[in-house]
C-alpha positions, 0 to 999 in steps of 0.5 A: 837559792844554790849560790851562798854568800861567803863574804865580799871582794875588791873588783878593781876594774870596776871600784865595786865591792861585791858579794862574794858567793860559792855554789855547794854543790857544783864548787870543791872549795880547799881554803889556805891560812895559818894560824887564827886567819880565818879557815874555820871560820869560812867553814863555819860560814859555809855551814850557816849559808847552807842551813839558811837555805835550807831545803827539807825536800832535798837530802844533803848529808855533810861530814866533818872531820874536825882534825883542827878541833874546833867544829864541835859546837856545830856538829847539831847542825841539821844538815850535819851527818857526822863531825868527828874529830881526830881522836877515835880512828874508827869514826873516821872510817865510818865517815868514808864508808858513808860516804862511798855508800851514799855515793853508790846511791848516787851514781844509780840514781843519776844513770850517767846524767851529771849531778848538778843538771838533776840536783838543780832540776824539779825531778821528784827523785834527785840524788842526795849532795854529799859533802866532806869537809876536813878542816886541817887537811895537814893533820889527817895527810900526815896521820899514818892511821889513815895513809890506806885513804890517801889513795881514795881521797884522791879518786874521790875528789877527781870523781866526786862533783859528777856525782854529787859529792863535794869537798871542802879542805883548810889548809896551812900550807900545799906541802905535806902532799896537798899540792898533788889535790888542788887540780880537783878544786876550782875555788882556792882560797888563800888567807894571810900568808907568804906570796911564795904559798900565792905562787904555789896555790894559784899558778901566778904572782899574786899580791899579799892582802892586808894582815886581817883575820878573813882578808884573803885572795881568790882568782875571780873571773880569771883575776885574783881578787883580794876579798874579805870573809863574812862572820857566821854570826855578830855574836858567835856564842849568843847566836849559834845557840838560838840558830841550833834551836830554830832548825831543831823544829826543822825535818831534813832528810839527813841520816845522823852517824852517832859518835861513841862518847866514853864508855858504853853503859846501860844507862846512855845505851838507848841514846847511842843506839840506832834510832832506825832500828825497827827489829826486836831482841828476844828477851832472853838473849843478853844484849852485849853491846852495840854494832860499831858502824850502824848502832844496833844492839848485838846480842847472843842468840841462845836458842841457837848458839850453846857454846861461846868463846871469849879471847883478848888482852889482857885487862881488855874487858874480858871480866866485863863481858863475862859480867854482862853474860852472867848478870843477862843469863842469870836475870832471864832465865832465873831457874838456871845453873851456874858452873864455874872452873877457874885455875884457884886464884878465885878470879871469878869469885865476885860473879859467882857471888852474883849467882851463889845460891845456884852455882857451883865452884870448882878449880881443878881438873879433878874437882870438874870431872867430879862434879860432872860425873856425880850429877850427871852429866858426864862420865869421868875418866880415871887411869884412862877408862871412864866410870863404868857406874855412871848415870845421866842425869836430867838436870836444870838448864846450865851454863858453864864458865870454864876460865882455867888455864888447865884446860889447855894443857896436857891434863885438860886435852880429855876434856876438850877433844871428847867430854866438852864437844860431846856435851855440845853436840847435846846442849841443844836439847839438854839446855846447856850453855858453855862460855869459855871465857879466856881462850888460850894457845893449847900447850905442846902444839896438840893439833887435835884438841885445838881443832876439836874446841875450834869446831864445838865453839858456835860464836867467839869474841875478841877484845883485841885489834883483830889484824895483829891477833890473827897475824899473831897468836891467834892464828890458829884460833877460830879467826884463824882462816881470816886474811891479817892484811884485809882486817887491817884495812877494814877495821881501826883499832880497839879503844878498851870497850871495842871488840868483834863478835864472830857468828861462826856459822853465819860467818858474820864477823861485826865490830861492837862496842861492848855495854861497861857494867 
């Protein structure tokens, strides 16, 4: 049945009350209220007539976003891809995104045939019917977060319907930017409120209906009828539950889009993670976290990445990451070495804790050349001249965590522009491993050993909102070729635990959620 039942009105010419139905897939519905008169629950409603008839043959995907807060119960629901509310920006960005995808489906799929004529048709094949609902359109029109959709959200809703896209609004009121929306919705719904708002949603003069949650007005055959909205359930809080548990025996064919709740941890990790996933992650790779928008486990590919950079905020989760990498490290690949520089505050005593039994630690600039010239792995240099009695070493695979601020002044250029980028160019076949683990601006604008630690860093993470970073101080970092104003309208920003892995060779820069150890 593709009409679904929302409720009843007064058919006044006849002395008829009768039912009341809307078609999902052919009708953009935007329904007018205040406060507690009903607009959620039509929502509701619409969400239980479409699970009710249910068709596990034909894919229907529906996004909320609950800007009013109270959907959440109902975000289980079968048909249900996504209902967010307004908390995470990024969520909602992932809505739209899915959104425009599934309707690029669409549009091949239809080959310039209208949506309705194919979704109601016995094709094998038929487009999917995406839904958007954003209950309390109010909040999101007035949210600056998302003024980049403003502009979307209209062509959507112009274009939408012929392609299997539909949208369901509620509304306080047509002010805020709303009334320049309402030429795309063919069913308006106006519950309690003035007759200036009628006259404003409607187009003509319009008679209030009586003071009751669900009493409302509609233009029904060209005439406005007072009408009264159905319940979802008798008992909401007794029947919702069982219904959840009925469809869950239920197969569809939507796509589900999981929502970060927290923190990220290796407990919940499998709960988050993409149930799609069909690669596999080399054991010895750490396993950092989770691709933001599809879920899948980003790691570190060792056999091919030798030297890996970490920049961001202060108190971002850089020790965090650090963490994961050492503990993933040391754990895989048992006979490694550890070295650690830090600049003497012992800011990395409690990971080289972890690893005391095979790491070293040294927090000078002296004490690093010492170390690497007296077990071999490069000469060090005194009064300008290297050490001419200096010997290579064969030595275990090691991983050096160089977090000093040192390196980047006057004293550390040596290292960064010839020793470090020459121990790289052989960390392949030496089995060595270089995280720099809080990059800073290089003192005195010294181009040269700015440029030499970009070029040796083969991958980088930032816990940062990468727009203003790259706009900002890092500007000359290894995210520095990237447009500020793209990333912006591309990327939400970072909530602590967020940030970005860049494949610099692959030049694949992908947002992650990062695993909180």
């Amino acid at each position: 049945m593709n009409d679904l039942a929302m409720g009843i009105y007064d058919d006044l010419d006849n002395q008829t009350q009768p039912v009341l139905y809307v078609d999902a897939a052919a009708n953009n519905m935007i329904v007018f209220g205040g406060h507690m008169s009903g607009k959620t629950t039509f929502i509701k409603t619409l969400l239980v007539r479409l699970h009710e008839n249910i068709d596990t043959d034909q894919e229907r995907d529906i996004y909320i976003l609950d800007f009013g807060g109270n959907l959440g119960q109902y975000r289980d629901l079968s048909l249900v891809s996504a209902c967010f509310d307004n908390s995470n920006e990024e969520n909602v960005r992932r809505v739209f995104k899915a959104v425009e995808d599934k309707l690029e489906k669409n549009t091949k799929t239809l080959a310039s045939r209208q949506f309705v004529d194919v979704f109601y048709s016995s094709e094998e094949k038929r487009p999917a019917h995406i839904m958007l609902i954003i209950d309390n359109v109010n909040s999101f029109l007035a949210d600056e977060r998302y003024a980049n959709y403003h502009d979307l959200l209209m062509k959507l809703c112009r274009e939408g319907l012929s392609k299997g896209l539909t949208f369901v609004f509620t509304a306080n009121d047509v002010g805020g930017g709303i009334g320049r929306f309402l030429g795309s919705f063919d069913r308006k719904f106006a519950l309690e409120g003035s007759a200036d708002k009628y006259m404003d949603i409607f187009g003509m003069r319009v008679d209030a209906p009586m003071q009751n949650p669900g009493r409302g007005v509609s233009v029904i055959d060209g005439k406005p009828r007072e009408l009264q909205l159905f319940l979802p359930f008798r008992d909401e809080l007794r029947d919702l539950p069982m219904f959840r548990e009925y469809l869950s025996a239920i197969k569809t064919k939507t796509e589900k889009l999981t929502a970060f709740d927290g923190n990220l941890t290796e407990e919940n990790f499998i709960h988050f993670m993409s149930q799609s996933f069909e690669g596999e992650v080399d054991p010895g790779d750490p396993v950092v976290g989770l691709d933001y928008y599809d879920h899948k486990p980003i790691s570190v590919n060792m056999r091919e990445i030798h030297s890996l950079a970490i920049y961001g905020k202060k108190k971002f989760g850089k020790t965090n990451l650090l963490t994961l990498l050492v503990r993933s490290i040391s754990k895989s690949h048992p006979d490694y070495r550890f070295v650690f520089f830090d600049d003497g505050r012992k800011q990395l005593n409690d990971i080289y804790e972890e690893t005391a039994k095979k790491s070293s630690y040294v927090s000078s600039i002296e004490q690093l050349y010492e170390f690497l010239d007296a077990n071999g792995y490069a000469a060090k240099m005194e009064r300008g001249v290297l050490n001419k009695d200096f010997k290579e070493k064969k030595n275990p695979g090691t991983v050096f965590v160089m977090q000093s601020k040192m390196l980047f002044q006057a004293n550390g250029a040596q290292l960064l522009k010839n020793v470090f980028p020459k121990m790289i160019a052989a960390a392949e076949e030496k089995n060595y491993w270089f995280i720099f683990s809080d990059v800073r601006k290089v003192s005195n604008n010294d181009r040269d050993t700015e440029s030499s630690l970009n070029n040796s860093i083969a991958a980088a993470f930032l816990l940062d909102n990468i727009s203003e970073f790259v706009s900002d101080r890092g500007s000359r970092s290894v995210f520095g070729e990237m447009d500020p104003k793209e990333l912006k309208n591309e990327y939400a920003r970072c909530e602590l635990g967020d940030g970005y892995y860049y494949d610099i060779e692959s030049d694949e820069l992908r947002k992650i959620k990062i695993i909180k150890v």
